[in-house]
C-alpha positions as CSV (number, residue, x, y, z in Angstrom):
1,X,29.0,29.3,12.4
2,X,30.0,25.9,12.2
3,X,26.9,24.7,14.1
4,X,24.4,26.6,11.9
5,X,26.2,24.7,8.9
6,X,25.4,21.3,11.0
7,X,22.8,22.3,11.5
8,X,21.3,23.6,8.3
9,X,22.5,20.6,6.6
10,X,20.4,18.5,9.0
11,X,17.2,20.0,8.6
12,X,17.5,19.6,4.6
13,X,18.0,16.1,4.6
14,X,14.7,15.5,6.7
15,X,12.9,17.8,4.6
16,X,14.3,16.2,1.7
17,X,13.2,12.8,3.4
18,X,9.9,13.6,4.6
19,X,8.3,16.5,2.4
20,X,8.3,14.6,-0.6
21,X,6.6,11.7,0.4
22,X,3.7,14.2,1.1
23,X,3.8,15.1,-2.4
24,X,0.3,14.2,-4.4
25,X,0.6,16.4,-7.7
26,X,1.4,14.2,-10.4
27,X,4.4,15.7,-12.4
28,X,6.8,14.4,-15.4
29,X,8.7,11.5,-15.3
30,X,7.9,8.5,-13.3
31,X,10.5,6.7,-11.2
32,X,12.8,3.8,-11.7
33,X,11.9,0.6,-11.1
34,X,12.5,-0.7,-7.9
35,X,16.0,-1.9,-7.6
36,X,18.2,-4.0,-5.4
37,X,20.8,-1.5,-5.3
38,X,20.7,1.4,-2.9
39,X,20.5,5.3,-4.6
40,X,23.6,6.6,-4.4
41,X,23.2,10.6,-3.7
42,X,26.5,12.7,-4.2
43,X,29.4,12.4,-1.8
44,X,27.0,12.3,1.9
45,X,23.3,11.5,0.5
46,X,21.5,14.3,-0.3
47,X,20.3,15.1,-3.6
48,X,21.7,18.3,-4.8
49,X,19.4,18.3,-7.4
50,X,16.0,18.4,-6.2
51,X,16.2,21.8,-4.9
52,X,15.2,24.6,-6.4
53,X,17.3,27.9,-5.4
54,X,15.6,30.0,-7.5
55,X,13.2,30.3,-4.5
56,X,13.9,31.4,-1.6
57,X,13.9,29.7,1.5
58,X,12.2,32.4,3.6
59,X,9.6,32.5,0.8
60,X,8.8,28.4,0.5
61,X,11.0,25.6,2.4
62,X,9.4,23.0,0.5
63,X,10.0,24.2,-2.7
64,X,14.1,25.6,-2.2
65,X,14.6,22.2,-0.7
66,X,12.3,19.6,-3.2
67,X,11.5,21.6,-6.2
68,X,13.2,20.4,-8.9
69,X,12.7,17.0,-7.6
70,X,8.8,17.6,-7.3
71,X,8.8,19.1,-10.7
72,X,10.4,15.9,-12.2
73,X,8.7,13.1,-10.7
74,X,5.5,11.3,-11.5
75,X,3.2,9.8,-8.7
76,X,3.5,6.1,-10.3
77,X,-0.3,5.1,-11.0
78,X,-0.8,2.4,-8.6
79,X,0.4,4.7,-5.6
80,X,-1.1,7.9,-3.8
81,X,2.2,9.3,-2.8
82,X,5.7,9.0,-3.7
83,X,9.2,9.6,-2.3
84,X,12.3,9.1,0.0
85,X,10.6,6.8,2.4
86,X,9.0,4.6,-0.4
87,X,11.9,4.2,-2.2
88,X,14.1,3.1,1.1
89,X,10.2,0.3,1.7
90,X,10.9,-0.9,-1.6
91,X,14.8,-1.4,-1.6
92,X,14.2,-3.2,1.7
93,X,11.5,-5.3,0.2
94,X,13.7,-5.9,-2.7
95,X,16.3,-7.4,-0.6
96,X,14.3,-9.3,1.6
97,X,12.7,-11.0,-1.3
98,X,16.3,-11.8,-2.7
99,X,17.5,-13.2,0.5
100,X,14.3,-15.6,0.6
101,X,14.1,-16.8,-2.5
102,X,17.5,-17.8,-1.7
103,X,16.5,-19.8,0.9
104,X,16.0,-23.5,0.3
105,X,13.1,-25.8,1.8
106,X,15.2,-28.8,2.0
107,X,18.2,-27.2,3.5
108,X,18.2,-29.3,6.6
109,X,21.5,-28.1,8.1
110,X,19.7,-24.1,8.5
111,X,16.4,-25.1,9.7
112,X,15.3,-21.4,10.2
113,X,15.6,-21.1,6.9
114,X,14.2,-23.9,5.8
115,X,11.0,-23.2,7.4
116,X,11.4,-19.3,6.3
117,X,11.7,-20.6,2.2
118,X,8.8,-23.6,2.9
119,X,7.0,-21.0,4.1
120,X,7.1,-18.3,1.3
121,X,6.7,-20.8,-1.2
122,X,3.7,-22.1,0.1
123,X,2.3,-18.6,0.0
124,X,3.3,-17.8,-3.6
125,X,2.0,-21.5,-5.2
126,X,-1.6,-19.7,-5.8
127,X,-2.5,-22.7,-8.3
128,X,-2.2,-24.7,-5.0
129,X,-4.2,-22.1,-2.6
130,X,-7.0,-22.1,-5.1
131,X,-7.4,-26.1,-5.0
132,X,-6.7,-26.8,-1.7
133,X,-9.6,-23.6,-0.8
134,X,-10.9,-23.3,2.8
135,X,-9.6,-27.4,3.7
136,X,-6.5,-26.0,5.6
137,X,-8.5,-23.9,7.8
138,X,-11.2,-27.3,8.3
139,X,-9.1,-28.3,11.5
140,X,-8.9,-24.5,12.4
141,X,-12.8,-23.9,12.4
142,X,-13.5,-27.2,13.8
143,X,-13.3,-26.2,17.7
144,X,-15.3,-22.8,16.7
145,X,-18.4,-24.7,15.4
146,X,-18.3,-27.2,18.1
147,X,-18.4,-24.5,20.5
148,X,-22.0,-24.3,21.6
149,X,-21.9,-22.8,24.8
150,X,-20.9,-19.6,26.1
151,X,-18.4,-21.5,28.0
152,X,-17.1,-23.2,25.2
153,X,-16.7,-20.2,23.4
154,X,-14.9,-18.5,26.1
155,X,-12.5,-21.1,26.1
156,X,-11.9,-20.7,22.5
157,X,-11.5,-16.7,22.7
158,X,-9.0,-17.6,25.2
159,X,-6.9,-20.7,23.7
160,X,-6.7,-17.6,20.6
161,X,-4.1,-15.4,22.8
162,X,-1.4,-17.8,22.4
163,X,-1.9,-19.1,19.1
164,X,-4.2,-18.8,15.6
165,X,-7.1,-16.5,15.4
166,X,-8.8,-13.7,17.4
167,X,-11.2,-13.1,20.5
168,X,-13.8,-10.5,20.5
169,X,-11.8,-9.3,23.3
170,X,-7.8,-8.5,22.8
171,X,-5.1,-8.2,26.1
172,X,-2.0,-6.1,26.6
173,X,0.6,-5.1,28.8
174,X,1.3,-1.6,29.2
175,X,1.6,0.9,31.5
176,X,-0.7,1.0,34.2
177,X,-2.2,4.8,33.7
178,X,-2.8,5.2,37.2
179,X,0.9,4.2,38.3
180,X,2.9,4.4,35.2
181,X,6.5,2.9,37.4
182,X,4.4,-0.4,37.0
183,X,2.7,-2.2,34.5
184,X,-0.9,-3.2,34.2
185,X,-3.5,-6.0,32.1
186,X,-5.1,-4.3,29.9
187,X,-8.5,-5.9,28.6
188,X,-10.1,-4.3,25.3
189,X,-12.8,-4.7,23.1
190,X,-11.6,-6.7,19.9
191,X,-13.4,-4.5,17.5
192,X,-16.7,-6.1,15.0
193,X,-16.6,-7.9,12.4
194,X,-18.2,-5.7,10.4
195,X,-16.4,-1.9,10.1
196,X,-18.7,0.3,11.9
197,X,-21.5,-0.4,14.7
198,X,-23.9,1.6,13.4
199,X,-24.0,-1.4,10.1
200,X,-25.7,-3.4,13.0
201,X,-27.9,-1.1,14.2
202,X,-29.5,0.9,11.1
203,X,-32.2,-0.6,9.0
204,X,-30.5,0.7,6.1
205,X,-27.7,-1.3,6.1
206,X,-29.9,-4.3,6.8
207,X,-29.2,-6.3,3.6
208,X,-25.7,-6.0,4.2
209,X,-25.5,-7.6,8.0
210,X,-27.7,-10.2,6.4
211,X,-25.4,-11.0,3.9
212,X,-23.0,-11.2,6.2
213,X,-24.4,-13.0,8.9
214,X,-25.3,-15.4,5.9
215,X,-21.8,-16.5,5.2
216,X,-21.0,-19.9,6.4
217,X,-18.0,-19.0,8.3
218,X,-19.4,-16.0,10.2
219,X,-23.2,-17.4,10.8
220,X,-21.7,-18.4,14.5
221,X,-19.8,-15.7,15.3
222,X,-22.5,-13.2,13.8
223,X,-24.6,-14.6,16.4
224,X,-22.1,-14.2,19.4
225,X,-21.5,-10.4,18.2
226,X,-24.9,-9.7,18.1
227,X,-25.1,-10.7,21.8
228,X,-22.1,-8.6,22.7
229,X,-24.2,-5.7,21.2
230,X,-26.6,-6.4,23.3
231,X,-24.7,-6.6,26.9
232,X,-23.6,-3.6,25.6
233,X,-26.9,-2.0,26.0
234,X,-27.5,-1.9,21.8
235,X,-30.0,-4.3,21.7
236,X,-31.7,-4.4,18.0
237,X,-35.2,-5.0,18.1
238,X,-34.8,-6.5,14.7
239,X,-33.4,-9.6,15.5
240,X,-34.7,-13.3,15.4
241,X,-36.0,-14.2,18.0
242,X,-33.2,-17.4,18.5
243,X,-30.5,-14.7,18.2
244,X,-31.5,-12.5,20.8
């Protein structure tokens, strides 16, 4: 009897956990504010009060374990779900956000932190991001546009592993699906700049790729992915001739 108590009084607190996060009805009263301070729930942290045992629990889990509390909250309006889970993201980002902001960019004796509160703060001066613009990335894209050569590119794609930006190709250790008491390089495709292949391919969404392929930043690597496409055996006729 004693285990079926245990065991009971598990499986409420992960419904009460999990089910309400699934919740998508908005109801009543809309939830605190986030807070730095944890939700204290009764004596051993379950809430007592979200259930509703007028129902049965043969009859409608969900509802003897969160009904009261589904009944009572509000889906704030700039989420598409609430619950347990979002509240626990929120205290944590609450927290984190104290302990940074507590952080000091000329603390030289914790230079981990230092570098933690230089940069957060550089992320958060938006008046400065919006002057500077694209000049901190200058030094960045400088080594893309000077690549000319499928060679050079290569080089770039691979100098990207270790250190800023991406590859049209991504690599992984994992296990080796042939021999999994070993691991094994794993080589994938890197995905397209653009969110679907078929944008490249269908004369409808032609205006689009152009635009795209129009930007200054993509015009070179447009061009490489459209002859990545075509190795692929998705060559579109379409094309300028130079691009092919």
């Amino acid at each position: 009897m004693a285990l079926k108590h245990v065991l009971l009084a598990s499986t409420l607190s992960i419904a009460a956990l999990a089910a309400p996060a699934l919740s998508r009805k908005p109801q009543q009263t809309a939830p605190a504010a986030p807070s730095a301070e944890a939700t204290r729930y009764g004596s051993w942290g379950f809430d007592l009060s979200g259930m509703d045992r007028s129902v049965k629990p043969g009859d409608d889990w969900y509802r003897f374990v969160n009904g009261a509390w589904t009944d009572r909250t509000k889906i704030p309006d700039d989420r598409s779900s609430f619950g347990a889970f979002i509240v626990l993201r929120d205290l944590s980002e609450m927290r984190l956000r104290g302990l940074i902001e507590g952080y000091s960019p000329t603390d030289t004796a914790n230079p981990d932190r230092r570098k933690a509160a230089t940069l957060y703060r550089g992320y958060m001066d938006e008046a400065a991001i919006e002057k500077l613009d694209a000049q901190p990335l200058t030094q960045r894209l400088a080594p893309v546009k000077a690549a000319t050569t499928k060679a050079a590119l290569a080089a770039q794609m691979g100098a990207s592993m270790g250190g800023f930006g991406a590859s049209f190709f991504g690599v992984g250790v994992s296990d080796d699906a042939k021999q999994p008491d070993v691991y094994a390089l794993y080589l994938r495709q890197g995905g397209l700049g653009l969110g679907d292949r078929d944008l490249y391919l269908d004369p409808k969404f032609a205006p689009q790729v152009a635009r795209y392929r129009g930007e200054a930043f993509c015009g070179k690597i447009g061009r490489h992915r459209n002859h990545q496409l075509r190795y692929g055996g998705h060559q579109r006729q379409s094309l300028p001739a130079a691009e092919r």
